[in-house]
Backbone as CSV, one residue per row, in Angstrom:
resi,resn,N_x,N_y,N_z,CA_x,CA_y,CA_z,C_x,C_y,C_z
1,UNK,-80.341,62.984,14.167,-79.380,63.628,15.057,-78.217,64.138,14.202
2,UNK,-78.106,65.275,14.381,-76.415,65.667,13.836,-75.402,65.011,14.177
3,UNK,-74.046,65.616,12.797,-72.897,64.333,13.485,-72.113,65.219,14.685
4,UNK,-72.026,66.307,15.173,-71.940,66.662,16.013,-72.710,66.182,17.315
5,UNK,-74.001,66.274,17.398,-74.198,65.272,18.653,-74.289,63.918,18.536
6,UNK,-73.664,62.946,17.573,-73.694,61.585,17.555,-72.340,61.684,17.871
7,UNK,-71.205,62.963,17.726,-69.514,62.382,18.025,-69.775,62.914,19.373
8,UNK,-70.540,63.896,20.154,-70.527,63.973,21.496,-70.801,62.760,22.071
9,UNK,-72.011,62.274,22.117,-72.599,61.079,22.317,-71.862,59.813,22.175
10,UNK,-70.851,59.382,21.287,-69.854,58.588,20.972,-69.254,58.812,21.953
11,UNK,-67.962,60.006,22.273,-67.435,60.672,23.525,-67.536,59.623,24.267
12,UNK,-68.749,60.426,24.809,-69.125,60.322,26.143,-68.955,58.986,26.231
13,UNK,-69.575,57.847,25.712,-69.690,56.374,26.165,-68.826,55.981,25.586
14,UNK,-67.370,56.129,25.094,-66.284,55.946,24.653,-65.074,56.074,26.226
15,UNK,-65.444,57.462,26.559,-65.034,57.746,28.010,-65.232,56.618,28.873
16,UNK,-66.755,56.993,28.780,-67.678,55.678,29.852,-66.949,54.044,30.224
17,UNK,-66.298,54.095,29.098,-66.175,52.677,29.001,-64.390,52.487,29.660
18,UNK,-64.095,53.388,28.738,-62.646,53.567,29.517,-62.128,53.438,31.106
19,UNK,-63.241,54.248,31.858,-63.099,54.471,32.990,-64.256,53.155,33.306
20,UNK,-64.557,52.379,33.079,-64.672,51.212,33.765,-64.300,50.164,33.394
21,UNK,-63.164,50.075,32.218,-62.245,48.947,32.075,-60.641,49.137,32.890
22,UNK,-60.616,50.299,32.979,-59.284,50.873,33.645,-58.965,50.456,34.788
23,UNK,-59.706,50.445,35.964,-59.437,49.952,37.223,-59.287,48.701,37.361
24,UNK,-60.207,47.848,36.210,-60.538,46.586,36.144,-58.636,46.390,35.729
25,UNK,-58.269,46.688,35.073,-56.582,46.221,34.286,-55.684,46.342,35.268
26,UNK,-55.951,47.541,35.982,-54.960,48.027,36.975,-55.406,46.990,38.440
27,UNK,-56.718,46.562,38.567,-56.571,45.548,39.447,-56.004,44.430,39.408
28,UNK,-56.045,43.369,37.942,-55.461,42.532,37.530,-53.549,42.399,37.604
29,UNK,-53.397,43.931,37.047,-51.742,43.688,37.461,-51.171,43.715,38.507
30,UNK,-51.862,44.421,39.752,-51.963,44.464,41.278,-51.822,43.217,41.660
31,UNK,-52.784,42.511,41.234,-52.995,41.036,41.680,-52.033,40.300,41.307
32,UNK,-51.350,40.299,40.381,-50.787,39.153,39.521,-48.626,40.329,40.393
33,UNK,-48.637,40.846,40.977,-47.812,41.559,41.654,-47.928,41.137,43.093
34,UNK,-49.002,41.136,43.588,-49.250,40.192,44.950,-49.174,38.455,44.790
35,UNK,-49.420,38.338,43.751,-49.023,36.807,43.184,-48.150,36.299,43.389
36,UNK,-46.840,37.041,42.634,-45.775,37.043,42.766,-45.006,37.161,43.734
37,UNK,-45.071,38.123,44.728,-44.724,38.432,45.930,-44.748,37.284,46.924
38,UNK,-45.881,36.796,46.890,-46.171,35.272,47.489,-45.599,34.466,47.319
39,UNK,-45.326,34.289,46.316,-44.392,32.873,45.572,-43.265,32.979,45.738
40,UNK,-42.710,34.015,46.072,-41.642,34.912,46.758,-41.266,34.163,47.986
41,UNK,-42.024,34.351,48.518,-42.273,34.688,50.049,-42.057,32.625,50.184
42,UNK,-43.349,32.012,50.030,-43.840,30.809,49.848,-42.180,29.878,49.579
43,UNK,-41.349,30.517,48.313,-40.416,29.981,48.010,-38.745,30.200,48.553
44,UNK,-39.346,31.087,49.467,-37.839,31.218,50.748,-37.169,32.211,50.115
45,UNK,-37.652,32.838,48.415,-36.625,33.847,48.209,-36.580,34.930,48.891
46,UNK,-37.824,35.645,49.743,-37.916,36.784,50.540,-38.329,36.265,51.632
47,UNK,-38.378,37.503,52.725,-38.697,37.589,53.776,-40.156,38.045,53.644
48,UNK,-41.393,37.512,54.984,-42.696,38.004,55.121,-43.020,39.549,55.505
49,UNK,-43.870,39.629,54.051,-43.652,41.513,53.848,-43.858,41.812,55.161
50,UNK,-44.433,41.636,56.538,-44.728,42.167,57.814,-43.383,42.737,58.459
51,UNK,-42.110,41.525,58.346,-40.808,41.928,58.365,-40.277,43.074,58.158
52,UNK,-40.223,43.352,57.035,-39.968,43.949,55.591,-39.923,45.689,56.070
53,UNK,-41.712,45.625,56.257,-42.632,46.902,56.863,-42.189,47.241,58.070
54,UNK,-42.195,45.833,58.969,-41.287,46.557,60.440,-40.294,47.447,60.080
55,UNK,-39.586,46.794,59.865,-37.604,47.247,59.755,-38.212,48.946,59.064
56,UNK,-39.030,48.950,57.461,-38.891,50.129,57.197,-39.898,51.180,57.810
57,UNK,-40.818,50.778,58.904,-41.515,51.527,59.701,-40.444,52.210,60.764
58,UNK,-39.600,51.248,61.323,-38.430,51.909,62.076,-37.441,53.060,61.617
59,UNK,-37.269,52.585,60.498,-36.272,53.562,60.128,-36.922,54.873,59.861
60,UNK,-38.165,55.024,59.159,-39.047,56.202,58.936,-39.806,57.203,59.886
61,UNK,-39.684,56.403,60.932,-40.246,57.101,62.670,-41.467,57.647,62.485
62,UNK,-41.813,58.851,62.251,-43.213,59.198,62.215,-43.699,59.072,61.104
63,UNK,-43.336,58.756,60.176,-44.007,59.065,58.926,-45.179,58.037,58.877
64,UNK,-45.955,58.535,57.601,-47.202,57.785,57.549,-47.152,56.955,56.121
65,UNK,-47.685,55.832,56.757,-47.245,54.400,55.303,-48.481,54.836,54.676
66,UNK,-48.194,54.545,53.259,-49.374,54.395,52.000,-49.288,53.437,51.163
67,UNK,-48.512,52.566,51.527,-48.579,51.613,50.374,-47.565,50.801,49.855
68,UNK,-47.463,49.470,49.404,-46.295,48.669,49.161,-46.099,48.436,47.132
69,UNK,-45.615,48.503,47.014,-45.066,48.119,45.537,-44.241,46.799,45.443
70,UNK,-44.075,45.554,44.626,-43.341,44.536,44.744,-42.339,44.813,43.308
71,UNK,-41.271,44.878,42.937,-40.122,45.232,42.496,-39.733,43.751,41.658
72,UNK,-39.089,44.191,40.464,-38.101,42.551,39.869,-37.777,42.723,41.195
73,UNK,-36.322,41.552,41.064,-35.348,41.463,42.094,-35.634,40.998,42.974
74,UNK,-36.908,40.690,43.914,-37.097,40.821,44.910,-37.165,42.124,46.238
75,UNK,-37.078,43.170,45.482,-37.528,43.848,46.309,-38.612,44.845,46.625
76,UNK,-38.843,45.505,47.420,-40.422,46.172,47.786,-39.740,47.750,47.506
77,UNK,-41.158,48.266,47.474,-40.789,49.991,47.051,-41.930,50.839,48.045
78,UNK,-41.900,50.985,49.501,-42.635,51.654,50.272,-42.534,52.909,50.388
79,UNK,-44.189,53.067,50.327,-44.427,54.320,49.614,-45.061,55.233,51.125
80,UNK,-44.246,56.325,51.793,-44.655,56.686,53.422,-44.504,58.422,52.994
81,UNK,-45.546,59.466,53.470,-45.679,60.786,53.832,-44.751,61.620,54.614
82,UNK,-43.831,62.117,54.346,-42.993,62.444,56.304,-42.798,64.218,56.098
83,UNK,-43.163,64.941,56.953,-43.440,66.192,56.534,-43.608,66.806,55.441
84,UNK,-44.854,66.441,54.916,-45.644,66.716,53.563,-44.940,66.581,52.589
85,UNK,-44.181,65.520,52.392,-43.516,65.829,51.200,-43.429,63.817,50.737
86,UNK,-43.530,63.025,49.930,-43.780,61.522,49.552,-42.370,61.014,49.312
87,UNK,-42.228,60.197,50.295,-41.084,59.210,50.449,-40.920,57.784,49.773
88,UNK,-40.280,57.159,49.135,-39.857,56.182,48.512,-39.178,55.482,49.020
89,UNK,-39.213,54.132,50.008,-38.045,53.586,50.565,-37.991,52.268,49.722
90,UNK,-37.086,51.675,49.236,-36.607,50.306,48.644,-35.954,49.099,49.788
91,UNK,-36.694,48.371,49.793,-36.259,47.198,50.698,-35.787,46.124,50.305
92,UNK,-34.898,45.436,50.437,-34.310,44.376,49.623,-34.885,43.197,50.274
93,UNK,-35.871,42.889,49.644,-36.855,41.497,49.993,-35.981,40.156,50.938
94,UNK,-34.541,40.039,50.755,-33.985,38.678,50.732,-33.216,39.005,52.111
95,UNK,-33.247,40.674,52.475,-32.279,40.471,53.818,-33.143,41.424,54.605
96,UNK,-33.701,42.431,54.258,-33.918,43.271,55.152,-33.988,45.001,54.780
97,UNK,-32.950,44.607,54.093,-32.292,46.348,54.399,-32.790,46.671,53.525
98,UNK,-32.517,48.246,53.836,-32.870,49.818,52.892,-31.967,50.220,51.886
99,UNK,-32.210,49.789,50.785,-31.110,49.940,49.703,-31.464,51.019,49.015
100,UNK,-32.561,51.787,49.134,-32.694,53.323,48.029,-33.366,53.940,48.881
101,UNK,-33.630,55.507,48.996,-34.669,56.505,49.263,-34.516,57.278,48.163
102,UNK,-36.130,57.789,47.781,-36.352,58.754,47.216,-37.467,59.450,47.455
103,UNK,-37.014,61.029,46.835,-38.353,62.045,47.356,-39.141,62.114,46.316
C-alpha cells in the first residue's frame, strides 16, 4: 500500500476513534456535574433543581427550556429558546433568584 493510502487509512480510524471517545468524556463530566449538584442539594447548600426551574420557567413565559448547566457557586445556568434567538438565565442555587441573562 502507498504511504498516501496508509496516512488516509490512519485518518480515518484516528477520526474513528476520536468520535467515540468524545461523548464518552463529555458524559463523564456531565455526570460528575450532576454529582455535584446533588451533594448540593443533599447538603442544604441549594434548593431542589425542580424549584429552581419553576421560578425560572415563570419568569421566561413562553419560552422553550433546553437544558440545565450546574455552575461553581452554587448556581444553575438555564439554557431556554424565546423568539428564535438562545437565552441564558443564571439562578442562584441557595435562594431562588435570577442573577444574570444572556443572549
Amino acid at each position: 500500500m502507498s504511504m498516501p493510502g496508509k496516512l488516509l487509512i490512519g485518518g480515518f480510524f484516528a477520526g474513528l476513534f476520536l468520535t467515540a471517545v468524545s461523548p464518552q468524556a463529555d458524559a463523564l463530566g456531565r455526570r460528575d456535574e450532576q454529582d455535584e449538584a446533588r451533594r448540593a442539594m443533599l447538603d442544604g447548600q441549594i434548593m431542589p433543581f425542580s424549584i429552581l426551574k419553576r421560578r425560572a420557567d415563570a419568569a421566561m413565559g413562553d419560552a422553550t427550556y433546553l437544558g440545565p448547566e450546574f455552575l461553581p457557586n452554587n448556581r444553575y445556568r438555564l439554557k431556554y429558546v424565546k423568539d428564535g434567538q438562545v437565552v441564558w438565565i443564571d439562578v442562584d442555587g441557595r435562594t431562588g433568584d435570577i442573577i444574570g441573562r444572556a443572549r
